[in-house]
MARVEXKOL-412792 format. One record per residue (C-alpha): x, y, z; residue in one letter. Coordinates in nm, 4 decimals. Layout:
# MARVEXKOL-412792
+----------+----------+----------+------+
!        X !        Y !        Z ! rest !
+----------+----------+----------+------+
!        X !        Y !        Z !    a !
...
+----------+----------+----------+------+
END
This chain:
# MARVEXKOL-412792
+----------+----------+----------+------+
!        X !        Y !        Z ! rest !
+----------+----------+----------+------+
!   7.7054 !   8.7473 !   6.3175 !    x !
!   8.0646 !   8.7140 !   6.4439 !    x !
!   8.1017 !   9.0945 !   6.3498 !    x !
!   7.8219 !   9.2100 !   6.5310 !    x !
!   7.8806 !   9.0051 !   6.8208 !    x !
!   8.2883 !   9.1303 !   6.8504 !    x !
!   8.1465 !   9.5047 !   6.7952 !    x !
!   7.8656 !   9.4327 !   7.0884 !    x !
!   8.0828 !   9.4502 !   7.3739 !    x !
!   8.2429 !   9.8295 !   7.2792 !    x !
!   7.9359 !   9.9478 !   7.1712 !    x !
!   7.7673 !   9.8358 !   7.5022 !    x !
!   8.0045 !  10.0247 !   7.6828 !    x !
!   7.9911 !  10.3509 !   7.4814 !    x !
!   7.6242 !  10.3619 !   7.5056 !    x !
!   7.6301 !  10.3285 !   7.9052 !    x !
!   7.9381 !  10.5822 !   7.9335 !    x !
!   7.6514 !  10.8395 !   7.7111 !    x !
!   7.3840 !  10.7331 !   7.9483 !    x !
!   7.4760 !  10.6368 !   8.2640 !    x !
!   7.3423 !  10.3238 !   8.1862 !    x !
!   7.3688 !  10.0387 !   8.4208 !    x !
!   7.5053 !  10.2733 !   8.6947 !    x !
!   7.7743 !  10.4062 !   8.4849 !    x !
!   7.9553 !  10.7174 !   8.6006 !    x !
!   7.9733 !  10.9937 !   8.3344 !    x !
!   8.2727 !  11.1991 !   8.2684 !    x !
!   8.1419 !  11.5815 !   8.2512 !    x !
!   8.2555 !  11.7504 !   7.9923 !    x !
!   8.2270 !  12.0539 !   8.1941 !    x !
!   8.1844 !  12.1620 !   8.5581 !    x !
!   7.8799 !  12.3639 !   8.7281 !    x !
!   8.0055 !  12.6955 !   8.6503 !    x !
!   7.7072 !  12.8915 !   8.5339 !    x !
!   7.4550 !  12.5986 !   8.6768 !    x !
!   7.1993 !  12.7143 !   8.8924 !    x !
!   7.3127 !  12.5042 !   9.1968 !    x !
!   7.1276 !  12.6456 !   9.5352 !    x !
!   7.0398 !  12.2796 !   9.6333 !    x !
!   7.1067 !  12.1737 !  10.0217 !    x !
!   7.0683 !  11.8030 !   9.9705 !    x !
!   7.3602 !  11.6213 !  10.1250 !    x !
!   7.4239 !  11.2909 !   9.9730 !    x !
!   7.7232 !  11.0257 !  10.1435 !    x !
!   7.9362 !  10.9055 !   9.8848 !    x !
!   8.1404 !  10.6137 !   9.9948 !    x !
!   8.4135 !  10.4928 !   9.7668 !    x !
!   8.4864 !  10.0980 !   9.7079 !    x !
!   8.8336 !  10.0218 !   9.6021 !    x !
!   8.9311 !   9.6641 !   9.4439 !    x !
!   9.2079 !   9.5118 !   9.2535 !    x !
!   9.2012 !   9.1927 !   9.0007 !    x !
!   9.4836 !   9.0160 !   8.9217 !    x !
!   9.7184 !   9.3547 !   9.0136 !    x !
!   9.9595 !   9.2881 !   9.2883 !    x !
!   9.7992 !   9.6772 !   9.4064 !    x !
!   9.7547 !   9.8261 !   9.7473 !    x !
!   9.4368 !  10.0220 !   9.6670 !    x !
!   9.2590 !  10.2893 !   9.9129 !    x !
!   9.0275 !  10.5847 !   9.9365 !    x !
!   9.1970 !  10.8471 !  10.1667 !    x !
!   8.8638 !  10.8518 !  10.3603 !    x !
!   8.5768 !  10.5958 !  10.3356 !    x !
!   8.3280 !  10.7969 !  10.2633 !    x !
!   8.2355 !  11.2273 !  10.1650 !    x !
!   7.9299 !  11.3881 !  10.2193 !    x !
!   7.8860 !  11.5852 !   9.9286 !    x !
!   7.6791 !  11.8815 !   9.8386 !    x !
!   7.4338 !  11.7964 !   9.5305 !    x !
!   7.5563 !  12.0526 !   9.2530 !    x !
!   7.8852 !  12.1273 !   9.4439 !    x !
!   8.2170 !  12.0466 !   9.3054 !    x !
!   8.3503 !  11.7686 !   9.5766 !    x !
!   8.7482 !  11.6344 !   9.6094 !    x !
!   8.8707 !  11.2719 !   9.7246 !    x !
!   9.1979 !  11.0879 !   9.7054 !    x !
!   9.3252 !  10.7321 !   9.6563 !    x !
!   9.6550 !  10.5782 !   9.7209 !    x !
!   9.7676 !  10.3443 !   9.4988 !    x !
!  10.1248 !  10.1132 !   9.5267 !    x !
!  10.2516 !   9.8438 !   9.3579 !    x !
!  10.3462 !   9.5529 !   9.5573 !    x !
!  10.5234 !   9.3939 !   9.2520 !    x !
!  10.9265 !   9.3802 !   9.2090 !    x !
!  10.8366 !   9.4502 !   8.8206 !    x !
!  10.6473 !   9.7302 !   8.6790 !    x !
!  10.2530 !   9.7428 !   8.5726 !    x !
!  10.0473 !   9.8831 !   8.3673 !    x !
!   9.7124 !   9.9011 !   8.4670 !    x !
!   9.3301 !  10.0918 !   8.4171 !    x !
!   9.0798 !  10.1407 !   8.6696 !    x !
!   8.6930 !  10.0269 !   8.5536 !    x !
!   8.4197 !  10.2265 !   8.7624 !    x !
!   8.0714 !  10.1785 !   8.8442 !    x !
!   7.8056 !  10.3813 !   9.0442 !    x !
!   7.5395 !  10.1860 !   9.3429 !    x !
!   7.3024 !  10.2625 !   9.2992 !    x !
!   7.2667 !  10.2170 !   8.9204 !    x !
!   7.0125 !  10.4859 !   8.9076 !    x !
!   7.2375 !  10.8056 !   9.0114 !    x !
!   7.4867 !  10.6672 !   8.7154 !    x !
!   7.3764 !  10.9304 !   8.4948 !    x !
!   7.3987 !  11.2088 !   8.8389 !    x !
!   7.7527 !  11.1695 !   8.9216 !    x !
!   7.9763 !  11.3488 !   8.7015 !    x !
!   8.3218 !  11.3270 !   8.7224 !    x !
!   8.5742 !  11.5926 !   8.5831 !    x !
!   8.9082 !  11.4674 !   8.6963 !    x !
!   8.9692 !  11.0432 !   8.7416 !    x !
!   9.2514 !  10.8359 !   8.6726 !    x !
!   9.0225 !  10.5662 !   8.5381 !    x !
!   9.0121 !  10.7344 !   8.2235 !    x !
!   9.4045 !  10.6314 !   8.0943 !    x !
!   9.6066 !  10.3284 !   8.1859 !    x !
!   9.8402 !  10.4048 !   8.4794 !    x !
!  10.2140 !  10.2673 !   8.4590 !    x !
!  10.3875 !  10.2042 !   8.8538 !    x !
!  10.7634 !  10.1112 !   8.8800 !    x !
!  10.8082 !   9.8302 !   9.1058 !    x !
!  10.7575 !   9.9646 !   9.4685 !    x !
!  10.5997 !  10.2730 !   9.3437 !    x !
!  10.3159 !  10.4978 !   9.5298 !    x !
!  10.0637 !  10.7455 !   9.3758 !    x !
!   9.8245 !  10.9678 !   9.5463 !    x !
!   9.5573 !  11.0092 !   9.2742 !    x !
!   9.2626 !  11.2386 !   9.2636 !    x !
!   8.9043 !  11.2213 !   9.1663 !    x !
!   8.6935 !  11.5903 !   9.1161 !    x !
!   8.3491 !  11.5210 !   9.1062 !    x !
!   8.0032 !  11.6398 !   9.1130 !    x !
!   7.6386 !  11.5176 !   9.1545 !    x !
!   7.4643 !  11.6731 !   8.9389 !    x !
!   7.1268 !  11.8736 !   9.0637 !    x !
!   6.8887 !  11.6869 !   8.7583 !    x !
!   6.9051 !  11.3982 !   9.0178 !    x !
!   6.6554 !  11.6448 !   9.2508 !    x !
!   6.3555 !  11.6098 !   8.9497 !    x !
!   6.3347 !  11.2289 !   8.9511 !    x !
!   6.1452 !  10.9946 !   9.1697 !    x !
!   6.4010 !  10.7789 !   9.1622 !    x !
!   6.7172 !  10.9468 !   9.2989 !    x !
!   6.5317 !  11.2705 !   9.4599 !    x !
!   6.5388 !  11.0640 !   9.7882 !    x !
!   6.8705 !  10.8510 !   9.7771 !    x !
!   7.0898 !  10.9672 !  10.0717 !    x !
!   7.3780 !  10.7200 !  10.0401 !    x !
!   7.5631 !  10.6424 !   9.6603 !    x !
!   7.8869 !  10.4070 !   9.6425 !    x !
!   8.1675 !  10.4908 !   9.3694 !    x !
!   8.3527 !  10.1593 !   9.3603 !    x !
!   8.6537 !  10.1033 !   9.1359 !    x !
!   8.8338 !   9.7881 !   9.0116 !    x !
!   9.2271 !   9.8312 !   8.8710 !    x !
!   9.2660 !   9.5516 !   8.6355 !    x !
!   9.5760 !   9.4868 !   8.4541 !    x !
!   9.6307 !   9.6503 !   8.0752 !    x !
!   9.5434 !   9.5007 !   7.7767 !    x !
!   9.6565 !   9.7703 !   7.5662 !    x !
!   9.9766 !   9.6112 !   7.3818 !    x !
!  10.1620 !   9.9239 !   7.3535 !    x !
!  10.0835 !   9.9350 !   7.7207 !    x !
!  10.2156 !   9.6434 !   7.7884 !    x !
!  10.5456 !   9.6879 !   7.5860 !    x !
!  10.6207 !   9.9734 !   7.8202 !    x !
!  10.6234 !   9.7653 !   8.0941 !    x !
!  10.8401 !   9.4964 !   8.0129 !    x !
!  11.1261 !   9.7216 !   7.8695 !    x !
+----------+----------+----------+------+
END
């Protein structure tokens, strides 16, 4: 029981990064090239940016895109740390709402690795995503006009991580 119950928690989060589960964003493994993508549906993206337990500064260069369904869209964030030490930390992700998790695709985020700043240090990071056209066939997301990409940077737990950052 103890087994299963440690393994639960990765598992969980592999099957919702597969399936968009619980609003989870996918990471394409491709982009729309070849796609039949003639749709004119317009859907606002807005972008939530949080930190937890980071001393970060943590913004979206604009608060929200209107994006083309099926076209390859661009935003950047600004992160700095505040701290006189450096930190190591990885951005967690999540899509409102839940139902367009399996829609929006991204093919370039820096929530995929943990992300090291120097004390004082700045970072304009990009995200390259898409929303994928499938999300035009069901009822459930055909008509959803407004989606929110929200991100949380929490501090690494990765112990090599970690070392980095206090050498």
């Amino acid at each position: 029981m103890g087994g299963l119950a440690y393994a639960s928690v990765p598992l969980y989060r592999a099957f919702c990064n597969a399936t968009g589960f619980n609003g989870t964003a996918r990471k394409a493994k491709a982009t729309l090239a070849g796609i039949h993508t003639d749709s004119n549906s317009i859907v606002r993206v807005r972008f939530d940016t949080n930190t937890n337990g980071v001393p970060w500064s943590f913004r979206p260069e604009k608060k929200y895109v209107d994006t083309r369904v099926g076209k390859t869209a661009l935003i950047y964030f600004t992160v700095k740390n505040n701290a006189n030490h450096p930190i190591t930390a990885r951005a967690t992700y999540n899509v409102l709402p839940d139902t367009m998790g399996p829609y929006f695709m991204k093919t370039q985020c820096f929530c995929f690795q943990d992300m090291t700043l120097q004390a004082g240090e700045s970072l304009k990071i990009p995200v390259v995503y898409f929303l994928d056209p499938k999300l035009m066939t069901n009822t459930d997301t055909q008509s959803v006009g407004d989606v929110t990409l929200s991100y949380t940077f929490f501090e690494s737990k990765d112990p090599k991580a970690n070392a980095k950052t206090a050498s």
